[in-house]
N, C-alpha and C positions, 0 to 999 in steps of 0.2 A: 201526677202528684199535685195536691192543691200547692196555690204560691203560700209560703208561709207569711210575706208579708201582709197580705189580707187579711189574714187571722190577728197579725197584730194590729194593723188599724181596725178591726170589728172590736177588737178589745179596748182599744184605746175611747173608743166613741162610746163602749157598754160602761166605763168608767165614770166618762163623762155624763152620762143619760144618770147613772148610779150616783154622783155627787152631789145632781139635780135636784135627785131625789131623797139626796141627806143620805145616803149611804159613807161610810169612808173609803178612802182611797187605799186604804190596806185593805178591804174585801176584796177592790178591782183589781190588785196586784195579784192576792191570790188565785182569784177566777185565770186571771192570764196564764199563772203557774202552772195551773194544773190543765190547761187547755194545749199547753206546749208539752207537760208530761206525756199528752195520752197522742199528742199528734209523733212524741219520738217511738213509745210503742208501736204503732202502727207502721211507722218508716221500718224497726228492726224487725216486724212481724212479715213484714213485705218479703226483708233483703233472704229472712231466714226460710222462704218460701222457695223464693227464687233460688236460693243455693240449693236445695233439696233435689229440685225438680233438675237442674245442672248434673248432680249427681248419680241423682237415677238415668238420666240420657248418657253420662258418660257408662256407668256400668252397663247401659245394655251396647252399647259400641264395643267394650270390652268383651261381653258375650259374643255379641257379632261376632268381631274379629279370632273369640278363638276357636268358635263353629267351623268359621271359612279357614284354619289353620288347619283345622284335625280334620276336613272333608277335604281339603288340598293333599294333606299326607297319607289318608288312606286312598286317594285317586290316583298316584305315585308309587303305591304298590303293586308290585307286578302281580296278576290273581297266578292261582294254582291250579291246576288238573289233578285227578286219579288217572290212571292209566293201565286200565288192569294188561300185565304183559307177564310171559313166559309164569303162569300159575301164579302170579304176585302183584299187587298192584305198588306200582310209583307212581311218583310226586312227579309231574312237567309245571317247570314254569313258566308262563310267556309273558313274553317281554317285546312280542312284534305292534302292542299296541292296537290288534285288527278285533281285536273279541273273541278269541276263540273261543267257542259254546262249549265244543264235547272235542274227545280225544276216543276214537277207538279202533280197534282192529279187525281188519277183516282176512280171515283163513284164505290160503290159495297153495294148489299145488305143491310141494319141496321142488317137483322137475321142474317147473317153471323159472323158479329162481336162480338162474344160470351167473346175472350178476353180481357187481361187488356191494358191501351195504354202503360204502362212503365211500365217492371222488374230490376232487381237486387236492392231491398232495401235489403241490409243483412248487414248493419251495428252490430260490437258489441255491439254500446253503444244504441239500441232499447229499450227501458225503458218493463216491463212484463208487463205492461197492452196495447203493442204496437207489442208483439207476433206475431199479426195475419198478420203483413205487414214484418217478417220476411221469409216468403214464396218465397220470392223473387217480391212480387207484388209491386210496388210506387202507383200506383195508382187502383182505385176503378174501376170493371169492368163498360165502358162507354156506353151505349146506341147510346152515340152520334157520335164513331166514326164509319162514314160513307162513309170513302173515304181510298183508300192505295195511299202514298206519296211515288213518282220515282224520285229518283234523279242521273240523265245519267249524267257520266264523258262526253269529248270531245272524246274519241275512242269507245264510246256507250256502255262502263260497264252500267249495271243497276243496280242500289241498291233499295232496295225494303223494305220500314216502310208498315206495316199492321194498321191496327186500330188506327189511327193517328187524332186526335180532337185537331186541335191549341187555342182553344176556352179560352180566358185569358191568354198567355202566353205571354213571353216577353223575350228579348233578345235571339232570336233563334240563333244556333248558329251548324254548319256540323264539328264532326271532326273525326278523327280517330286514330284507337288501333288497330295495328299489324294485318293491313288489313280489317277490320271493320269499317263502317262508322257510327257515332252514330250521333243523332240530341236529342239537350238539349236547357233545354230554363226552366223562371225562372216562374212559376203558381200565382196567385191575391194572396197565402198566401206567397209572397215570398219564395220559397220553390224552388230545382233546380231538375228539372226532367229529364230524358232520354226519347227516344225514339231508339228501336234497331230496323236494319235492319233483316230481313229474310234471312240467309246467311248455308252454313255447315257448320259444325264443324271444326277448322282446328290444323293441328300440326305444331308447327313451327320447321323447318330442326337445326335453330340454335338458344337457348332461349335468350329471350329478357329482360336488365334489366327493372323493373319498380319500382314504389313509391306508397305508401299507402297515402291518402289523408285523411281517417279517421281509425280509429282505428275499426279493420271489421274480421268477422268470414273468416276462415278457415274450408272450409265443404269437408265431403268426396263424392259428386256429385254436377252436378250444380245443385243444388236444396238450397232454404231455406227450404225446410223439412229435407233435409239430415244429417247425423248424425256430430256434431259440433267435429272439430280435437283440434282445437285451435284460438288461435285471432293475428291477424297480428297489432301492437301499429303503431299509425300516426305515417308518415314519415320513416318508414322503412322499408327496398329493398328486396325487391325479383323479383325472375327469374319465368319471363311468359314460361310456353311449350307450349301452345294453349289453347284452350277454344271455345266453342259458343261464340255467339254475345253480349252474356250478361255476362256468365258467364267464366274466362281465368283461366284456372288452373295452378296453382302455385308453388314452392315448396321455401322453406323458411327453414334452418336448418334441422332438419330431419322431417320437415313435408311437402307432395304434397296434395294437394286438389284444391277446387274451390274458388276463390274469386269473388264475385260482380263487373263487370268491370269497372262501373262507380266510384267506391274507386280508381283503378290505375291510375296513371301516367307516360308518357316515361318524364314526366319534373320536375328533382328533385329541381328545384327552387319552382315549385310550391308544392310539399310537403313539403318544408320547410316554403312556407306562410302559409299553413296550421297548421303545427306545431305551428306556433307563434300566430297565429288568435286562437287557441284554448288555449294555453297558457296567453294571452290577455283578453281571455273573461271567464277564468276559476278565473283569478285575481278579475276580477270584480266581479263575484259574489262571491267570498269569501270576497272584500271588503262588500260588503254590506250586506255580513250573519255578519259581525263582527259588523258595524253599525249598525245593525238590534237587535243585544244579547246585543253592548252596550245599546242601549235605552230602551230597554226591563229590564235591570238591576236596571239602574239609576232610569226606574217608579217602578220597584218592591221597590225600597231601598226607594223610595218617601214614596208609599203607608205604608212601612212598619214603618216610622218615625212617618206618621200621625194615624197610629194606634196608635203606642205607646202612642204619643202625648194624644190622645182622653183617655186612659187607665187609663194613670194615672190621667187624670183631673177629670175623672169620682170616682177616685178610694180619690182624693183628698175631690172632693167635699162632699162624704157619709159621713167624719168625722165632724162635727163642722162646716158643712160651708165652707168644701173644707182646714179647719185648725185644727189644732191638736193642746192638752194642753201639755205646756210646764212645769209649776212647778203651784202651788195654797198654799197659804198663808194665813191662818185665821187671823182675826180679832176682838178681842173681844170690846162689850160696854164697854163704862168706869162706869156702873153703877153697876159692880157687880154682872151683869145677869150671864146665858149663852148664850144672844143673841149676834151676831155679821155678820159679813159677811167676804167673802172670795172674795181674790185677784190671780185671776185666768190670768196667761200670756200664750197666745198661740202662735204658730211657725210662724207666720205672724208677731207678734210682737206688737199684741192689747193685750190691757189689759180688762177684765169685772170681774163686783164686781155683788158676789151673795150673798145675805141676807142667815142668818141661823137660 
């Protein structure tokens, strides 16, 4: 920006050179006037220039930022599969992060399929008339599954489900444990199953923290026949070293063994909704065993009133009529007999007269 003071002395001196030459000094003043008028347009023609251009840079930041919003929230959704199964196709969703490309099945034998569709049930809290699905079996060996499910990444890993019957399930869902792809999904008794893939066994170079989603054995193999170490309490951490596909073995204070991989979590948010969901529905039913002892009390305490009640009426009514003699008083004739009668008051408060 030029110095405005220059302007003023160039004016000052055009005044002067103007006076020289017999002009007056109210022309030079207004020459000045209007030399200052057009230099403040140009100053506000500047400012309103440069506010514009400010404007336009912040609206495209604002574009920016809300491109990088809405391409962050769609790269945060999990994609979806078709999966055409049992004459129908389902929805899978994955959620392992790996790309899975395609999802499809491949026919094999019914003989073949001698297996169960889904292992590792090894919860602690298996109730003993529930034993037999501590083996590590979830479910009952199928007849029905007649196809093994491939699900190829985009650089052609193949993951491979054996004995796979999507037959009533619901909300399928791909995810993954420390290189493992598992597929889960929820059965008609509401019930949440796994499916493992056919994979080695693997060691991992550096162990991995995880979370107990249920309160779960601790075995010395991957096996539920294996011999019971200890129990890992919901919501608390322990360090994966590897494991099968089902089964990740663990070590937790001074115990390593095998845990049911579908108990773990790398998401300790989600063992902590587990925490509270069982905390929630452990309330409940202790409200309602209290509910349940009050009312059971209150008819006991009933019953036992109307007993009494019946007890004594019965016990009432054997004497006199359900009344008892309170005092009796003779009466003799005035004839100088010994006939008379008696004046009998009983606990009800009647009075009867018996001849004698």
């Amino acid at each position: 920006m030029k110095n405005p003071f220059s302007k003023k002395l160039g004016s000052v001196l055009l005044a002067a050179l103007l006076g020289v030459s017999g002009l007056s000094n109210a022309f030079a003043a207004a020459v000045y006037a209007e030399e200052a008028q057009t230099e403040n347009a140009a100053e506000v023609l500047e400012a309103e220039e440069t506010q514009t251009e400010e404007d336009t840079a912040a609206e495209s930041l604002d574009e920016g930022e809300t491109d990088t919003e809405s391409e962050t929230e769609t790269e945060t959704e999990a994609p979806q599969l078709e999966l055409a199964a049992d004459s129908e196709t389902v929805i899978v969703t994955d959620e392992t992060g790996l790309g899975i490309a395609s999802l499809t099945f491949e026919t094999v034998a019914d003989s073949e399929n001698e297996e169960t569709t889904a292992d590792g049930e090894d919860s602690a809290e298996v109730s003993a008339e529930d034993t037999a699905e501590d083996s590590g079996d979830a479910a009952e060996t199928s007849e029905e599954a007649s196809a093994v499910l491939l699900a190829v990444e985009a650089d052609g890993t193949v993951h491979t489900f054996e004995n796979v019957s999507l037959t009533g399930f619901s909300g399928l869902t791909l995810v993954e444990k420390i290189g493992f792809v598992f597929l889960k999904g929820t059965d008609e008794a509401g019930d949440e199953k796994y499916f493992y893939e056919t994979a080695e066994d693997v060691e991992l170079e550096t162990p991995v923290t995880m979370y107990t989603v249920g309160m779960v054995n601790i075995r010395e193999e991957a096996s539920g026949d294996s011999t019971l170490l200890g129990t890992a309490e919901r919501g608390s951490e322990v360090e994966v070293l590897g494991g099968t596909s089902s089964w990740f073995k663990v070590t937790q204070g001074d115990l390593t063994g095998y845990v049911a991989a579908r108990y773990l979590t790398a998401d300790a948010s989600e063992a902590e909704a587990a925490v509270e969901a069982e905390a929630t529905a452990r309330a409940a039913i202790e409200a309602a065993a209290a509910a349940q002892a009050a009312a059971a009390a209150q008819a006991a305490a009933a019953a036992a009133a109307a007993s009494s009640s019946s007890s004594s009426s019965s016990s009432s009514s054997s004497s006199s009529g359900g009344k008892t003699e309170v005092s009796r008083e003779a009466v003799y004739d005035c004839d100088g007999s010994d006939h008379g009668y008696y004046i009998v008051t009983y606990s009800d408060g009647s009075v009867a007269y018996i001849d004698f």
